[in-house]
N, C-alpha and C positions, 0 to 999 in steps of 0.2 A: 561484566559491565555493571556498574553502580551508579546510580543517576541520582545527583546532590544536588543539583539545581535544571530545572524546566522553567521555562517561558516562550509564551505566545512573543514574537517576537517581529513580525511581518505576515501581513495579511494581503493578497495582492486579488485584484478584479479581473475583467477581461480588459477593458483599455489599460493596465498597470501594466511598467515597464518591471522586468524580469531582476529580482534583485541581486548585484555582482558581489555573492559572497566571498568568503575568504575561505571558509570551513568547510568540510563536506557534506553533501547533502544527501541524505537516502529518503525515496519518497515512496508511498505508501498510496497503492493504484485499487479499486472496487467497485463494482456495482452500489446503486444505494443499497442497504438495507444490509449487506454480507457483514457488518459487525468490525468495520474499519473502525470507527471513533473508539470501538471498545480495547478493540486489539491497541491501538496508538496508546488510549489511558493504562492499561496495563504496563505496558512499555514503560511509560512514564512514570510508573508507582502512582498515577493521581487516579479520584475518581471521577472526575469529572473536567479535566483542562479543555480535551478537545470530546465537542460539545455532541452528544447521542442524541437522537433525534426521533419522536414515533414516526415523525414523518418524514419520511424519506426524500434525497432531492435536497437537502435543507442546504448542504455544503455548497456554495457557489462561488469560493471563491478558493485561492491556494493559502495557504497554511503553513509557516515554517514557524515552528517549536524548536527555539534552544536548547540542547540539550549539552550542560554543563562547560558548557562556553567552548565546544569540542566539536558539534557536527550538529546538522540539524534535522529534525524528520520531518518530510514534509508531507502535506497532505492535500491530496488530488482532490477536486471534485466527483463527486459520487454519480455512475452512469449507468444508463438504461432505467429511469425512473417516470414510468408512461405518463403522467403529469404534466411533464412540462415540454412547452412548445418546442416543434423542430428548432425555431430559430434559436432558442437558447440551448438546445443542444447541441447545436451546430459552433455556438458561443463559447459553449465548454469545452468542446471537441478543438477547438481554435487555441485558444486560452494553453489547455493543456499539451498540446503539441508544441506551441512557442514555446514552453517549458523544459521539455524533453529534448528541443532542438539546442536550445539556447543557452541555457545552464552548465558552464564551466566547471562546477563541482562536484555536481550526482554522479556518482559512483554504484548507484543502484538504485533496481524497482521491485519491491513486492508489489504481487499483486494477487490478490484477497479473492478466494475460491470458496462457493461457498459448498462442503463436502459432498452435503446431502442430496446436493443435485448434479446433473450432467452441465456444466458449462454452457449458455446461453451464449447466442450468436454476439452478443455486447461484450461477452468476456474473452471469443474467441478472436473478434477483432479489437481488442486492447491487447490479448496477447501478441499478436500480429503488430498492432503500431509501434509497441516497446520495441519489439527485436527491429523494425523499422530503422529505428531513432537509431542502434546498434549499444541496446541493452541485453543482457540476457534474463527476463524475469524470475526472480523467485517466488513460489510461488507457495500462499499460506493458504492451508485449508480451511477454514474459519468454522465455527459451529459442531467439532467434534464430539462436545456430550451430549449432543443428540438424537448421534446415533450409537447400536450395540458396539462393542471392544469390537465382538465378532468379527462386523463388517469393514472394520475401517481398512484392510487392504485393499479389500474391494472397491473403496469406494474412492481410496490413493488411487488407483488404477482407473477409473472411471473418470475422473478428474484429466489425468495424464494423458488417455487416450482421447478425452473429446477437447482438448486443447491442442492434441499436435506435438506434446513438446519434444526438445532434445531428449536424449538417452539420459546426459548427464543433468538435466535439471533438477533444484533443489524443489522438493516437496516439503515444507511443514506442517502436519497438523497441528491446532491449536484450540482450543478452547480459553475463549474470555470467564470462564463460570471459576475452572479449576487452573487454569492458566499454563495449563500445559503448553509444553511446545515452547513457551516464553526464554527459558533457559538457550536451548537450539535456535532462536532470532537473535537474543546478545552475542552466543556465541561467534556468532558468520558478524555480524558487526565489529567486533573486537577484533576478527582476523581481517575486516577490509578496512580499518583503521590502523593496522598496524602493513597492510599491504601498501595506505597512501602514506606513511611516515617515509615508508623503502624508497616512495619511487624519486 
């Protein structure tokens, strides 16, 4: 995959109608804080399109990034951020579900793990609402140089087991620093764009 052109492209709130694209859409699901904006900028070759935040919670709204007039990545608002009120989580949680319900073109959900820890009950019930909606999550481990080579099976495995997932679900680790893994997320995109050319 070779991306020659990126743009922010639609930005949608909670009362915004769901927009009926034409393209395919892969979006991109996380906690605040697990290093989504980072992983999407990498994606994107930019340093900066979709916007990193010290403070977390910042994403409130959804996010679709053109990606070479071809498909677009979208981007979830960021959950489990102690901050902010029920009611506006309840708002995200609304928001993002019309989305997953409603969206004619998503073709996929990553969603952002972050390595070094056992999965939180917020991530363990977004993996549950993807497969819900009838996605299969793939799932990025986010924050791999920051732990030893050593441990990173262990910590695959820790991941996998406090999530619940299928046998066959994809695991990526990734690091935003050295950008590994990056190569292995074009890959699986390139073969689900060429999966919606078939159908």
């Amino acid at each position: 995959m070779v991306i020659k052109k990126v743009s922010l492209e639609t930005v949608i709130g909670v009362t915004s109608k769901i927009p009926e694209n034409q393209m395919t859409e892969i979006a991109f699901a996380g906690k605040s804080n697990v290093g989504k904006s980072s992983l999407i900028n990498a994606l994107m070759n930019r340093k900066s399109l979709a916007r990193t935040s010290a403070q977390p919670g910042k994403t409130q709204t959804i996010n679709f990034y053109n990606i070479n007039d071809e498909l677009y990545f979208v981007d979830l608002p960021g959950y489990g951020y102690a901050k902010v009120s029920v009611e506006v989580k309840e708002k995200w949680g609304k928001m993002v579900e019309k989305y997953l319900r409603q969206s004619k073109q998503l073709k996929a959900v990553f969603l952002l793990i972050d390595i070094r820890h056992e999965p939180s009950a917020n991530d363990k019930q977004m993996y549950q609402w993807i497969l819900s909606n009838g996605y299969q999550p793939i799932i990025i481990a986010t924050k791999m140089d920051k732990i030893n080579r050593s441990q990173l099976q262990k910590h695959i495995k820790m991941v996998k087991e406090g999530l619940g997932v299928a046998k066959d679900t994809i695991v990526i680790p990734f690091s935003a620093v050295s950008k590994q893994g990056r190569d292995e997320i074009y890959a699986l995109i390139d073969d689900m764009m060429v999966a919606v050319e078939e159908e």
